[in-house]
Structures are given as structure tokens and as C-alpha cells.
C-alpha positions as CSV (number, residue, x, y, z in Angstrom):
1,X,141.0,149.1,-100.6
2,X,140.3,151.0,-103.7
3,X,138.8,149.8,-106.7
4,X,141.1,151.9,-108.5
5,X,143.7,149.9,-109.6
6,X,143.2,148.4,-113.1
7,X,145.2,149.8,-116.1
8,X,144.3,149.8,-119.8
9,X,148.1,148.6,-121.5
10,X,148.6,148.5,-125.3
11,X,151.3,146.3,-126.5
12,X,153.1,146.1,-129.9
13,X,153.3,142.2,-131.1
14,X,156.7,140.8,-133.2
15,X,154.5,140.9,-136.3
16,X,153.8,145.4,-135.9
17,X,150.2,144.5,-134.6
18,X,148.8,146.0,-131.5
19,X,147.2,144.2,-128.8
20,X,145.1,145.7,-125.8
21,X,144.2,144.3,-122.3
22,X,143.2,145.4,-118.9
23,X,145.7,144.3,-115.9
24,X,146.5,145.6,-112.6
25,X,150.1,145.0,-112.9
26,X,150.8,145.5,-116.4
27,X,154.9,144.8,-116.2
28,X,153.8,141.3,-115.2
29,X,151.0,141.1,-117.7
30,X,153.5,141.4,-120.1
31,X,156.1,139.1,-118.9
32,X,153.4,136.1,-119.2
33,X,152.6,137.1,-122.8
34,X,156.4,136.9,-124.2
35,X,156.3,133.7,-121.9
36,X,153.7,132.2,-124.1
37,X,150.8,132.5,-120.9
38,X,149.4,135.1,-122.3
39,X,146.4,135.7,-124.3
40,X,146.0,133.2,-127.1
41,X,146.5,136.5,-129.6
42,X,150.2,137.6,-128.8
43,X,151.2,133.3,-128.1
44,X,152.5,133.2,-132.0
45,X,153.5,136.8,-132.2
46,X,156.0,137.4,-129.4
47,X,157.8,139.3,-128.7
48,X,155.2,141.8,-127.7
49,X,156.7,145.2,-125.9
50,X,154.8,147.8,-124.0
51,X,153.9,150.7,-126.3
52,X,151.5,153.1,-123.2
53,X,149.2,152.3,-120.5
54,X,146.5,154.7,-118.6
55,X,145.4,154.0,-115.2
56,X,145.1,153.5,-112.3
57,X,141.1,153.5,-112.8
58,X,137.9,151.0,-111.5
59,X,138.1,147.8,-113.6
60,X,134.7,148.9,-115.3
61,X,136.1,152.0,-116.6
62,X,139.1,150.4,-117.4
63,X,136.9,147.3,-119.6
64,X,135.0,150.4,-121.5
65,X,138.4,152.2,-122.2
66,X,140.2,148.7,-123.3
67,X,136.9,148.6,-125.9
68,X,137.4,151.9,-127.0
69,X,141.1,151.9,-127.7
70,X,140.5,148.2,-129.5
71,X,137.9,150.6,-132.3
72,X,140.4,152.7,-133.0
73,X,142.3,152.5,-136.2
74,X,146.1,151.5,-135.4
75,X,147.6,155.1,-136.1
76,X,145.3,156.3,-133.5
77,X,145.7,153.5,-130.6
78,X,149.0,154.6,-129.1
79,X,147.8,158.3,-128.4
80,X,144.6,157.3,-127.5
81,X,146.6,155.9,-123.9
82,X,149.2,158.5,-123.9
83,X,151.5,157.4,-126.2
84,X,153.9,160.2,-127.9
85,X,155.7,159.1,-130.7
């Protein structure tokens, strides 16, 4: 089995703000946060949508990316995993 298999997600809330996470299924990941089992962040400010995600990679490089992203101003996040606009 590969460690390979975390993804680095970045998800626009109701309120325009972005939130980042690590998951390896991100579709799921997702699901729970506009279900209100998500992180205690996107609970008042669903819906949240999937904006990019980057992966598969180790869950170590996947935590450093997840920081990285989350220093970012917001105008930069979304190309920082991919993300055209």
C-alpha cells in the first residue's frame, strides 16, 4: 500500500472565505462539512464548495503543503493548488 494518497483540498465557505484541509477522499471530506461534521470553521458557514485540490501525495507532504497554502494571501490560495480562474 502506498503512502501516497492524501490530498491537500481548498474549499470556498457561504460567507467568500477559504478553508484548507488534508483528506484522502476529498468528495467525502466535503460532503461532511456542508453536513455540519466538518471542521468546527466551515459548521456556521456552509455551504462550502470545492474550489482545487493537489494530490495524491504522503500525508507529511501533504500537512506541509496544507500549511503553506493556509499563509498565502486569499488571491493567491486557489492557484497555489491548481486552481485557474
Amino acid at each position: 500500500m502506498s503512502d501516497a494518497e492524501w490530498y491537500v483540498y481548498l474549499a470556498v465557505c457561504a460567507d467568500a472565505t477559504y478553508y484548507c484541509g488534508v483528506a484522502k477522499d476529498v468528495e467525502r471530506r466535503i460532503a461532511e462539512h456542508n453536513a455540519g461534521k466538518g471542521a468546527k470553521y466551515t459548521r456556521g458557514r456552509t455551504p462550502v464548495a470545492l474550489v482545487a485540490s493537489a494530490g495524491p501525495m504522503a500525508w507529511g507532504d501533504a500537512l506541509r503543503k496544507e500549511r503553506a497554502v493556509k499563509r498565502l494571501p486569499k488571491e493567491e490560495k486557489p492557484a497555489a493548488l491548481g486552481a485557474s480562474n
